[in-house]
C-alpha positions in Angstrom: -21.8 12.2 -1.5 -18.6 10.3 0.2 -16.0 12.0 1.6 -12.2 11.3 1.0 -8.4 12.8 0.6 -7.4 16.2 -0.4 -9.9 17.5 1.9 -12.7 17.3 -0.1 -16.3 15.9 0.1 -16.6 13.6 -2.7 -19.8 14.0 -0.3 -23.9 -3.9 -23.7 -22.3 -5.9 -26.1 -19.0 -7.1 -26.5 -15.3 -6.4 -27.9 -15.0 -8.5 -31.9 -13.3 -12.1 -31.3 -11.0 -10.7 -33.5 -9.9 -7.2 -32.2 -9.1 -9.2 -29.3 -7.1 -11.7 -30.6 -5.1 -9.4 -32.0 -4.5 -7.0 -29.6 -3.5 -10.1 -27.5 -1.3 -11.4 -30.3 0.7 -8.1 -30.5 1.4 -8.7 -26.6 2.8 -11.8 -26.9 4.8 -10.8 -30.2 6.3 -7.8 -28.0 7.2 -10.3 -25.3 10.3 -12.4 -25.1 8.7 -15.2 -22.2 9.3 -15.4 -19.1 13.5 -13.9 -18.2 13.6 -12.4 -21.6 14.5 -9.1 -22.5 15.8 -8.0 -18.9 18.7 -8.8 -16.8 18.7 -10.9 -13.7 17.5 -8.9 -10.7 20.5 -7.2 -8.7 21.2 -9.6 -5.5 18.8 -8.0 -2.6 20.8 -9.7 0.4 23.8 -11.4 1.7 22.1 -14.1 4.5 21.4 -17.4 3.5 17.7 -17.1 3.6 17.6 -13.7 1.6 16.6 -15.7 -1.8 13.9 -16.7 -3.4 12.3 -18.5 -1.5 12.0 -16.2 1.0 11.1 -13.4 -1.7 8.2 -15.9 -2.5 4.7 -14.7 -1.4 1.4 -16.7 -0.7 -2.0 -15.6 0.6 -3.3 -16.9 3.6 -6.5 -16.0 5.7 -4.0 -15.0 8.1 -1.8 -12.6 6.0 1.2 -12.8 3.7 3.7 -15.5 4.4 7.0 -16.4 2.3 8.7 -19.4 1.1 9.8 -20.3 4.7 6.6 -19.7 6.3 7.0 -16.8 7.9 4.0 -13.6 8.1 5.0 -11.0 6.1 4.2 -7.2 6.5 3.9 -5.0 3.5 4.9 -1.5 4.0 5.5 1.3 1.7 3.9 4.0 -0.5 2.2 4.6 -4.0 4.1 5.4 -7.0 2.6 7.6 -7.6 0.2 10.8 -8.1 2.7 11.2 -10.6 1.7 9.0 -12.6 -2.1 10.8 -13.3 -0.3 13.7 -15.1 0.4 14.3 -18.9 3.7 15.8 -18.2 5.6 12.5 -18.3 3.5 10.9 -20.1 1.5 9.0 -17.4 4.8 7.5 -15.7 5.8 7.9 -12.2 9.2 9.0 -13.6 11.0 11.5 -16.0 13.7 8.8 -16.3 15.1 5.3 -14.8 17.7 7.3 -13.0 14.9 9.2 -11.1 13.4 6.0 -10.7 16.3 4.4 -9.4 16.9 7.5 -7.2 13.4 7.5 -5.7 13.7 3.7 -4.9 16.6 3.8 -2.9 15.4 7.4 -1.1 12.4 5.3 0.0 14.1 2.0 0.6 16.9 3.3 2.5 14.6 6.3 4.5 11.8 4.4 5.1 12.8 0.2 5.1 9.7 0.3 2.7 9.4 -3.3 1.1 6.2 -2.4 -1.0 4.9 0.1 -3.5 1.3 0.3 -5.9 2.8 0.9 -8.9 0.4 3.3 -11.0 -0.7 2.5 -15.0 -3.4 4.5 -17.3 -5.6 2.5 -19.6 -5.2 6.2 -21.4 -1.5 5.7 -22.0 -1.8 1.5 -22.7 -3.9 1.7 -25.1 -4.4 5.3 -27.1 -6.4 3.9 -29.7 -8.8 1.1 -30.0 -7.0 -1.8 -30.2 -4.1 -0.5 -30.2 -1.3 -0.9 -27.4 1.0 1.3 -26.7 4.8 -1.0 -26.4 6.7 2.6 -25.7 5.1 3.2 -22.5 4.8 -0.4 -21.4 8.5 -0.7 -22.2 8.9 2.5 -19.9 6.7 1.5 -17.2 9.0 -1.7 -17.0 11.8 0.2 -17.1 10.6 2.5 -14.5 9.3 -0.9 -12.2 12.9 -2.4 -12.0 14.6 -0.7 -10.2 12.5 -1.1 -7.6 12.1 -4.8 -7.6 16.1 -5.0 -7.5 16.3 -2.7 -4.2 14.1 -6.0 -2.7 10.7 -3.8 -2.9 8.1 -5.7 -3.2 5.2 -4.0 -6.7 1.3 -4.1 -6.9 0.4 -3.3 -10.2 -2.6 -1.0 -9.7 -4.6 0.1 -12.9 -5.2 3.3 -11.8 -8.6 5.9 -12.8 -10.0 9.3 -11.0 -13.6 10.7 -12.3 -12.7 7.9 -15.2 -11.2 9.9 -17.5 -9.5 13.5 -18.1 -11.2 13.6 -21.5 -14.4 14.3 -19.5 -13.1 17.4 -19.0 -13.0 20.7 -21.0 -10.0 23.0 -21.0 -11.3 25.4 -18.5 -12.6 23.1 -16.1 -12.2 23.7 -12.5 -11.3 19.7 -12.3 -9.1 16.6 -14.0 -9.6 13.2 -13.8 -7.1 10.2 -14.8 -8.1 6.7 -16.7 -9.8 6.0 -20.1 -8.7 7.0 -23.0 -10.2 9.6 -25.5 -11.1 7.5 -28.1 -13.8 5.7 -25.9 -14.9 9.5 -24.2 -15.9 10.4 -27.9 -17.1 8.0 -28.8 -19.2 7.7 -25.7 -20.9 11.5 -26.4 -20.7 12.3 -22.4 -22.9 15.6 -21.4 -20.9 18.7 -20.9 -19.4 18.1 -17.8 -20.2 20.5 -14.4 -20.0 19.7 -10.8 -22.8 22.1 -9.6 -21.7 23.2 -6.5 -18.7 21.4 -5.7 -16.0 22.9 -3.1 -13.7 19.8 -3.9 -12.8 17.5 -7.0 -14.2 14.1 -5.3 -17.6 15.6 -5.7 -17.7 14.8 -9.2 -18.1 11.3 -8.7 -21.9 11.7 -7.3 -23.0 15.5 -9.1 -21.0 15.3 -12.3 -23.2 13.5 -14.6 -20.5 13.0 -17.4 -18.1 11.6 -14.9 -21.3 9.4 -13.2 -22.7 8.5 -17.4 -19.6 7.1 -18.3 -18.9 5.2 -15.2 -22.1 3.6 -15.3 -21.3 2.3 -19.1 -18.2 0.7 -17.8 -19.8 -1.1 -15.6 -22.9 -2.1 -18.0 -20.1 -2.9 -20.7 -21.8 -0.5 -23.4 -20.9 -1.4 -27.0 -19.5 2.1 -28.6 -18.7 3.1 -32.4 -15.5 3.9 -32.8 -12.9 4.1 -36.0 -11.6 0.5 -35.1 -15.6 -0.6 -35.2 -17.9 -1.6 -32.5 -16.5 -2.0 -29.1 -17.8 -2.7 -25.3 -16.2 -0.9 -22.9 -15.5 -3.5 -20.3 -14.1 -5.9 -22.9 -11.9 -3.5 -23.7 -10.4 -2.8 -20.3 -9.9 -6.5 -19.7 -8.2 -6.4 -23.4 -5.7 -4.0 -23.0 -4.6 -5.0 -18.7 -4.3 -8.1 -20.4 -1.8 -6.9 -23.1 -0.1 -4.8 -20.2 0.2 -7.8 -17.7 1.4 -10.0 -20.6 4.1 -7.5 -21.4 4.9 -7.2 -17.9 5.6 -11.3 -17.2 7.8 -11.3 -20.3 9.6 -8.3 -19.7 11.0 -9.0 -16.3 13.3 -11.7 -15.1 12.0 -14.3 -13.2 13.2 -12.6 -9.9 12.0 -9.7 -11.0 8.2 -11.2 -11.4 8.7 -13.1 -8.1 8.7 -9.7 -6.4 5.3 -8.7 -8.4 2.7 -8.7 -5.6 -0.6 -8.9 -8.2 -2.3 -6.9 -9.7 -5.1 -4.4 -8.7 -7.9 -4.6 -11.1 -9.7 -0.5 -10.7 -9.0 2.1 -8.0 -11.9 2.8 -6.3 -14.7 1.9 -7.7 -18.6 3.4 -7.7 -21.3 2.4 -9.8 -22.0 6.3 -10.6 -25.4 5.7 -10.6 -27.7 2.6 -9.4 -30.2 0.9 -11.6 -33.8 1.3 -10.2 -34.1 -0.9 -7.6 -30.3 -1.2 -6.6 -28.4 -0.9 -4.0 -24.6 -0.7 -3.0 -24.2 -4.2 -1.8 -26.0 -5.9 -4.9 -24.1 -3.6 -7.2 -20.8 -5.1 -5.8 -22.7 -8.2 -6.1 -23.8 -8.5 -9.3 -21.6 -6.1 -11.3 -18.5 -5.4 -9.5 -17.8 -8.9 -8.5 -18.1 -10.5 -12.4 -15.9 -7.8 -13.4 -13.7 -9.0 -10.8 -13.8 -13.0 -11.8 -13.6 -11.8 -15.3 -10.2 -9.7 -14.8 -8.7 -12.6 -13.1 -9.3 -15.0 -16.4 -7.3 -11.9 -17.7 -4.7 -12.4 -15.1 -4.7 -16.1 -15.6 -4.0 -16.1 -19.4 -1.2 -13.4 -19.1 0.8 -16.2 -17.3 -0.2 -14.7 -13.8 -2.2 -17.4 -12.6 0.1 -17.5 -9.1 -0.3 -14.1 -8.5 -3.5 -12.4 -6.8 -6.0 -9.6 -7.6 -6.4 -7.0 -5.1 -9.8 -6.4 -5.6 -11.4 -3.1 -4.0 -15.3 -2.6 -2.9 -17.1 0.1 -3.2 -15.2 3.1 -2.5 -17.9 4.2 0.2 -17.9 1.0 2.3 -16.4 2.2 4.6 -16.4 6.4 5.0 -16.0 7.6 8.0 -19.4 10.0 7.7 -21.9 8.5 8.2 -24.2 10.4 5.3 -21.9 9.4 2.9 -21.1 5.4 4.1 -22.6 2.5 1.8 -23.2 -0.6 2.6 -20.7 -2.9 0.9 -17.3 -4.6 1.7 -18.0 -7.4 -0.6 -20.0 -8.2 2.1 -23.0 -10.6 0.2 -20.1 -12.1 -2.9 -19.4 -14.9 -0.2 -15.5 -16.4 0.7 -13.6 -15.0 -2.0 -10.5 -17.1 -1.2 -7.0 -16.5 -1.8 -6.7 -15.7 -5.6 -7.8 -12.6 -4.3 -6.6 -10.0 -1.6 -9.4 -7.6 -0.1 -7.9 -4.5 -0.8 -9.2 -1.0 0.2 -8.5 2.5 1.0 -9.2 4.3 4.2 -9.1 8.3 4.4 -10.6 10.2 7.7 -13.2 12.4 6.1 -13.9 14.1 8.9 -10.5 15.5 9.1 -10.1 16.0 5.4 -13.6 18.0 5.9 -12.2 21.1 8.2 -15.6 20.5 9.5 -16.7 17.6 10.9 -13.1 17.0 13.6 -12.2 20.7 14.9 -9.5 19.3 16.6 -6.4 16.5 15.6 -6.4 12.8 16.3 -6.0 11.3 19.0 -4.8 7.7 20.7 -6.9 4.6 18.9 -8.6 7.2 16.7 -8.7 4.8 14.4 -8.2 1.3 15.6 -11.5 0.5 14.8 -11.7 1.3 11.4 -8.7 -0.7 10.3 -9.9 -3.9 12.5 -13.1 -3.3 10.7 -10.5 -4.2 7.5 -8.9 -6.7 9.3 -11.8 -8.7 10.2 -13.7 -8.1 6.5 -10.6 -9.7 4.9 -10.6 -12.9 7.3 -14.0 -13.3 6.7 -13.4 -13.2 3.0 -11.2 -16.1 3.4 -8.1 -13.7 2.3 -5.4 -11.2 3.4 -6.2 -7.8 3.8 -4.7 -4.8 2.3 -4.8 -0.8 2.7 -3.6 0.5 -0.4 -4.3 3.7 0.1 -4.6 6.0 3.3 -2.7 9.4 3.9 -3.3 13.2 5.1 -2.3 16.5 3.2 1.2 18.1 3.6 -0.3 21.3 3.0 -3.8 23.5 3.0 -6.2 24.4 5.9 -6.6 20.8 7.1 -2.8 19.7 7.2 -2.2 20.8 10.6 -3.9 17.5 11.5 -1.4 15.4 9.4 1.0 14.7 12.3 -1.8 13.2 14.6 -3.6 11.5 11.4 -0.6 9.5 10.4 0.4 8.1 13.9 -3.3 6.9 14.4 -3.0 5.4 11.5 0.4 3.9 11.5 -1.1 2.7 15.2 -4.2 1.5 13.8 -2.4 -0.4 10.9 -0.2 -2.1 13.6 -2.9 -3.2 16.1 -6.7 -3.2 16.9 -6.4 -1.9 20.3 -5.4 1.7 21.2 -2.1 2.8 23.1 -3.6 3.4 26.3 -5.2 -0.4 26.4 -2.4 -1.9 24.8 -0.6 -3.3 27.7 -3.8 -4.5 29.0 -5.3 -6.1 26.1 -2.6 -6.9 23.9 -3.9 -10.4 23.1 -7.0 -8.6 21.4 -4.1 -6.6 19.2 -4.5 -8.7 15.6 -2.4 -9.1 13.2 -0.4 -6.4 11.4 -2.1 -4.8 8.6 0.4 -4.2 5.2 -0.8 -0.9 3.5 0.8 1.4 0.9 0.9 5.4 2.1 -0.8 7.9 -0.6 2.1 9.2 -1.8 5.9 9.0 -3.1 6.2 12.0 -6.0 9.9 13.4 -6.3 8.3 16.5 -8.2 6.3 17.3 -5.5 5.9 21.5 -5.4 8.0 21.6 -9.0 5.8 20.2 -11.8 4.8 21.7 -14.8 1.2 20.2 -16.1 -0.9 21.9 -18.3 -4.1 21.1 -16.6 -6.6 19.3 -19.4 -4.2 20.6 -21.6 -4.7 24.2 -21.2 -1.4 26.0 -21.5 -3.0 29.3 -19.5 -3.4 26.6 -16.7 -0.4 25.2 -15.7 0.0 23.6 -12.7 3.4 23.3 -10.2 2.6 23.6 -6.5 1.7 20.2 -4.5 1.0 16.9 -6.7 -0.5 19.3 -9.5 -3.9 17.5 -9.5 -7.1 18.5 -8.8 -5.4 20.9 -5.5 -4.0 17.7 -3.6 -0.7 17.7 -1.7 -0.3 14.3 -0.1 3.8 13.7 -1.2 5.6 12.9 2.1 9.0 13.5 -0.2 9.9 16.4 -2.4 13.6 16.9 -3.9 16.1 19.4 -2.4 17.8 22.0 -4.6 20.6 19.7 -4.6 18.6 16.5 -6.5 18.3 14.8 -3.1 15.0 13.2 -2.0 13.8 14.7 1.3 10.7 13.4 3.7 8.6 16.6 4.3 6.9 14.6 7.2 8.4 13.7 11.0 10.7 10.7 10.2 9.5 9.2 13.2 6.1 8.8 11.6 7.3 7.2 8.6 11.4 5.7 9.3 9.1 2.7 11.8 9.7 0.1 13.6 7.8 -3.2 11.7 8.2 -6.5 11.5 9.2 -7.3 8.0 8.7 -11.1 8.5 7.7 -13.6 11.7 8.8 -16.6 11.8 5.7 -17.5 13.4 1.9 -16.4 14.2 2.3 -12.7 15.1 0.0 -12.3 18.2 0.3 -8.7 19.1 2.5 -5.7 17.9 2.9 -2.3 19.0 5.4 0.4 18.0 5.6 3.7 20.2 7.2 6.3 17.9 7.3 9.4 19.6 6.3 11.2 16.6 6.1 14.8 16.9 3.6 17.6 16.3 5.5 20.5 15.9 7.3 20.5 18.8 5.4 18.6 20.8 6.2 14.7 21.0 3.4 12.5 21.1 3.4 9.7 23.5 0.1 7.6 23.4 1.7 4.0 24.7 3.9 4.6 27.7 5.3 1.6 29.1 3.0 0.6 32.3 3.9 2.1 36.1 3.5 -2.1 36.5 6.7 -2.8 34.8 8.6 -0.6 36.5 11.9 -2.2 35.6 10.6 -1.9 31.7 9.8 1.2 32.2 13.5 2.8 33.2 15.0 1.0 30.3 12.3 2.8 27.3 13.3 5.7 29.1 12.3 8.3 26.7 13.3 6.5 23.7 10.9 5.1 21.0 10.3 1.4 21.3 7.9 -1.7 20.0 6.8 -4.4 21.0 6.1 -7.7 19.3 4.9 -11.1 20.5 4.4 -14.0 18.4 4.5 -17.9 18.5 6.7 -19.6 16.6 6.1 -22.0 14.0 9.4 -24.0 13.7 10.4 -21.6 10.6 14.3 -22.0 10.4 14.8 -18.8 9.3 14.8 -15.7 11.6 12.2 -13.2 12.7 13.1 -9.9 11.1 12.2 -6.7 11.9 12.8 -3.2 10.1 15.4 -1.2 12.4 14.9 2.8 12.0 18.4 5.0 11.3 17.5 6.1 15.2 17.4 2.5 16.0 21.5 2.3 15.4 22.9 -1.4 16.5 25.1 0.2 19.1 22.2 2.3 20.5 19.2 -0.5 20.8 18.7 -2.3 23.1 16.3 -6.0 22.7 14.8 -7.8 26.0 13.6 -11.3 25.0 12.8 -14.3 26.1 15.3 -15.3 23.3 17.8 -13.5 25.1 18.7 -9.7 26.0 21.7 -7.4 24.7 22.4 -3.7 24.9 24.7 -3.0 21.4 23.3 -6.0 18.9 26.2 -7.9 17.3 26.5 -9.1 13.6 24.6 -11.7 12.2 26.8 -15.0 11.9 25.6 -17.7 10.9 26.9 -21.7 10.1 24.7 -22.5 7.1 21.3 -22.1 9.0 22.7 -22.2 12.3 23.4 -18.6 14.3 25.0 -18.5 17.0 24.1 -14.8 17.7 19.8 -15.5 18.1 19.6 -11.4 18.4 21.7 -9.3 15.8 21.4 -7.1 13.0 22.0 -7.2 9.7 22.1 -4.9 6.5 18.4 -4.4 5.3 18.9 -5.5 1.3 18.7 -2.7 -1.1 19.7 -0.1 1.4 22.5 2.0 1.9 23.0 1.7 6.0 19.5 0.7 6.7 19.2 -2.3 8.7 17.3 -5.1 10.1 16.9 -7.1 13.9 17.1 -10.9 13.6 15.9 -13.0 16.2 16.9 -16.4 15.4 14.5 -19.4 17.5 15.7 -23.0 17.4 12.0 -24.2 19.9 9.9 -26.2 19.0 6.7 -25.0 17.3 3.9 -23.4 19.1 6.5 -21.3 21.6 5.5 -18.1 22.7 8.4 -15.6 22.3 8.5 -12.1 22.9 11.0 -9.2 22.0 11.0 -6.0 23.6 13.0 -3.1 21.0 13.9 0.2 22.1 16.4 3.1 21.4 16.0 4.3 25.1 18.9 3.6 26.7 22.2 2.5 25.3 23.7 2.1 28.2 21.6 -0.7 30.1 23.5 -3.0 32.3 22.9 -6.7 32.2 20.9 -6.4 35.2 18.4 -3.8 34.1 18.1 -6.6 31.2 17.5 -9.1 33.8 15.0 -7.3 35.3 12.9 -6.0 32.4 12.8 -9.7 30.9 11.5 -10.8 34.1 8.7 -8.5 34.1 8.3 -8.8 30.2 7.9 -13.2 30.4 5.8 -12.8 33.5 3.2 -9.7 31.6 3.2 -11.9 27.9 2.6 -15.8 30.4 -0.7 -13.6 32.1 -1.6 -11.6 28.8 -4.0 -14.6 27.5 -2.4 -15.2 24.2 -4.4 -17.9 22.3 -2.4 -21.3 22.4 -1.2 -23.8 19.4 0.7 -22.3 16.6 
């Protein structure tokens, strides 16, 4: 059995030629092309290089980079647990307003430029061969909103246990995915867990949930009142239909901001065929399902975007009696159609067993460069689409220390402590989506399985989990329920260069302790008196003769009058408004609205060398008071500690 969130131990033949032509047909019927049907997306900036091109998105080996070459950082949350329930249907959202509501909470709380946008193959298609244009319409609907705030959407086709029609009315457990039809029709056992103390033990002991994932995966032809279908076939049918819908439902800056699509959450074989094994499963089955989904992609007019394909859910666990070989470790260089894309939850936290105590500085730094290194060897960008901790239960006074590891972890591969030290082995900056963004948190109202004697309101009303890090106040308002330290960072949204090493000290608190794990050296002494006690990052890249700026997400604490940036670009105490003369600034350090947001902001640092420069920008909210000198100083020590670090050369 695997381990994973919540705190729980999760320790043949083929759809007709027709059917699928026609369920295709309708899709393209519904549609309009590409613009048609939806109004132009709201503008998401005021500088000349907040456009398209910039909004743009390629995949590199190296990571995300825009129109104007810059690296690109994906940062945000999914949308979300929601979106498993039957009380809205299997949306995110009662209504557009919330939806509207929610993305401008998160955009303007949390500089978020990302979310996974959840969809149910339940709710697509709720009979065989039959999409469902309502919800599709609604999930579009729903989706806007957050594309015109600037926020960046992964389409993630979402399943739990494969199915909540797997379960009976009085079950202890739900799951989320396929639709009824196909669980008839299918003629599952009666589902029990045995012994389970959590709902992610189902995917190894519950033998309906682990029989009809197997026939997914081995495509079984079923019987049902539209005739004789194969499951697989189906699946590919109707993500098809929903992607189709999707590309001519938006306008065409609406679409630009569509990240891809992610083909199945976390997916297991439920059980192996005599003689295999994890690594020839993703091999031989989950790969071809992959290949065959992109096709899908590819003739829904999404042949530019990628698929963010996931391994085995168990690759990488963090118990060892529950990790699986895998990774997509023996399907070769996948290349850049495709993002590795994975999920990465501390078991032994979630547990209450296996870590007694919290987490601690580089917890985790080495199961994120794990992920950063699988993806480069790939030949891809890397993704965590899911990671988190609980808000409440008997394991959530770990959360604070479990989301700054992390956080740290997602920003570089070497701990606090060693930082300073060995900053050129930090890596690049992983993007990842938080697990996640439910405005109903603590106030739904799901009949669990449909049971009206079971209704469900506290947490995200599924299967005991409480992982929102917002909830609404009594007054309609979205609220964080976690430290805004933790979540409101310090990132850089896009480098106009090769980002070399990152690090963001947050001072994030555990109750009312603050937690410092990266203090500025007793070497840099002038550095050191200018953080003070502030929060700060740090972020060193070399340029590649991009002309437009370096941008970084600025925290509300981070307020332009109160930051403070030493660079080798310059150094200011109070950052003055972007100006510029069509591409030319004159200001190379300023701020400037962050698009979408109501009085977030961004740092620009502007660069005019010549490619292959080595720049490096010191941020803090420590001292708002600094005299030009104490600049001086500091960006003395700073050029002197980034020329001895040992930062590769070349750009």
């Amino acid at each position: 059995m695997a381990a994973g969130r919540g705190g729980r131990l999760r320790l043949r033949g083929r759809t007709t030629a027709t059917a699928l032509a026609i369920g295709l047909a309708a899709a393209a019927g519904a549609a309009t092309g590409a613009g048609g049907g939806a109004a132009d997306a709201a503008t998401t900036g005021t500088q000349w290089f907040d456009n398209t091109t910039s909004a743009t998105l390629t995949v590199t080996p190296s990571g995300f980079v825009d129109g104007y070459g810059r690296q690109v950082v994906l940062r945000g949350f999914n949308v979300s647990g929601e979106a498993k329930l039957a009380e809205n249907s299997g949306l995110p959202f009662a209504s557009v307003a919330d939806a509207r509501t929610s993305a401008a909470a998160m955009r303007q709380q949390t500089g978020a430029n990302a979310i996974r946008f959840l969809l149910t193959w339940a709710y697509i298609e709720p009979q065989p061969n039959q999409i469902n244009y309502t919800y599709l319409a609604n999930v579009t609907a729903q989706m806007q909103p957050f594309l015109d705030d600037g926020i960046n959407v992964l389409v993630d086709f979402h399943q739990d246990l494969f199915s909540r029609y797997l379960f009976n009315s009085g079950s202890w457990y739900t799951g989320d995915g396929a639709p009824q039809w196909l669980i008839n029709a299918g003629s599952y056992p009666q589902e029990s867990c045995g012994i389970c103390f959590n709902w992610g033990q189902n995917i190894t002991q519950n033998a309906a949930v682990q029989d009809a994932t197997y026939d997914f995966w081995h495509n079984r032809v079923l019987t049902t009142s539209a005739g004789q279908i194969a499951e697989q076939d189906a699946y590919l049918g109707q993500a098809q239909a929903a992607l189709t819908y999707l590309r001519g439902h938006l306008s065409s800056d609406e679409f630009t901001r569509v990240l891809g699509a992610d083909p199945y959450n976390e997916p297991f074989a439920g059980k192996y065929d005599s003689g295999q094994t994890s690594q020839t499963w993703e091999r031989d089955q989950l790969w071809p399902f992959f290949q065959k989904f992109r096709t899908a992609m590819d003739g829904a007019g999404w042949s530019g975007k990628p698929a963010f394909v996931e391994p085995n859910l168990f690759w990488n666990a963090n118990l060892s009696f529950e990790q699986q070989p895998g990774g997509l470790a023996n399907v070769g260089a996948i290349g850049t159609r495709y993002v590795f894309n994975t999920h990465f939850y501390d078991e032994a936290a979630l547990s209450g067993v296996f870590m007694p105590g919290k987490a601690g500085d580089g917890q985790y730094t080495s199961n994120f460069d794990t992920i950063r290194q699988r993806g480069s060897s790939l030949g891809t960008s890397a993704l965590v689409s899911e990671f988190g901790s609980p808000e409440s239960g008997y394991t959530s006074d770990k959360t604070p220390t479990v989301l700054k590891a992390m956080y740290q972890g997602l920003d570089s591969g070497v701990s606090g402590a060693n930082w300073w030290t060995q900053a050129a082995q930090s890596g690049g900056v992983l993007s990842s989506t938080e697990w996640q963004w439910d405005i109903y948190s603590g106030r739904h109202n799901e009949l669990m399985n449909g049971n009206s004697s079971k209704v469900e309101t506290s947490g995200d009303a599924w299967n005991g989990e409480d992982f929102s890090v917002v909830d609404t106040d009594s007054a309609g308002a979205v609220q964080l329920r976690q430290d805004v330290r933790v979540l409101d960072r310090l990132y850089p949204l896009a480098v106009a260069g090769r980002t070399l090493a990152f690090t963001y000290e947050d001072r994030a608190r555990d109750g009312s302790t603050t937690l410092t794990w990266n203090p500025v050296p007793s070497s840099l002494p002038n550095t050191t008196a200018l953080v003070g006690s502030g929060q700060y990052g740090v972020l060193v890249w070399r340029s590649t003769g991009s002309a437009a700026p370096t941008e970084l997400h600025l925290p509300a604490a981070f307020t332009p009058a109160g930051t403070t940036v030493v660079s080798d670009l310059g150094a200011v105490t109070g950052l003055p408004a972007y100006a510029a003369n069509g591409q030319t600034t004159s200001t190379p350090i300023a701020y400037a609205a962050l698009p979408g947001a109501t009085g977030a902001n961004r740092l620009l640092l502007s660069d005019s060398s010549a490619a292959g420069t080595l720049h490096f920008a010191l941020i803090t909210n420590g001292s708002s008071s600094a005299t030009a000198a104490q600049r001086a100083a500091a960006q003395s020590e700073l050029a002197a500690w980034a020329a001895a670090a040992g930062f590769p050369s070349g750009s």
